[in-house]
Phi, psi and omega in degrees: 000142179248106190320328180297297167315278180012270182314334202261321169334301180309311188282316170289356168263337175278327191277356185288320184321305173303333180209116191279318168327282171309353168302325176283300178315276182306329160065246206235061167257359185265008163288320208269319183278338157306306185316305185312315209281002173245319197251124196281299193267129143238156181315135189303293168359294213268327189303309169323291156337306149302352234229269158008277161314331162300308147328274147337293182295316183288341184268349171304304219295348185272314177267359118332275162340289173317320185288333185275327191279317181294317184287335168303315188299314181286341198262351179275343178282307159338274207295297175270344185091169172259045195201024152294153195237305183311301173314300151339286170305319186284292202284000163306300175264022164266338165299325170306307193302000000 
């Protein structure tokens, strides 16, 4: 099984749930990207599709992340200054997450 397809399937059926609008562009791609993730052959076609669709989810779910991630950094940047050692350290490691 390829975990990447899995996941992005799984994460791609929850942003469809949230915006019902992309289900006509996407239709049953998060069907299409299960298939890859179970099934070694599939048609060059459906795989592209998958691939596609894969993509697309991983980069919402990254930029979701950002969003969530950024206003901590400015307010921690805000807040302590630049010449914080602490300030540093904090957004090094809001930066891992």
């Amino acid at each position: 099984m390829l975990v990447e397809f899995y996941v992005a399937a799984r994460l791609g059926r929850v942003w469809l749930r949230l915006h019902p609008a992309l289900k006509q562009r996407l239709g049953d791609a998060p069907d299409v990207c299960l298939i890859a993730a179970v099934n070694r052959e599939i048609n060059p076609a459906a795989l592209c599709r998958a691939q596609e669709f894969a993509v697309r989810v991983w980069w919402r779910t990254a930029m979701a992340s950002m969003a969530v991630f950024f206003p901590l950094i400015v307010a921690i940047s805000l807040i302590l200054g630049p010449d914080s050692r602490v300030e540093s350290w904090l957004i090094g490691i809001l930066g891992l997450l």
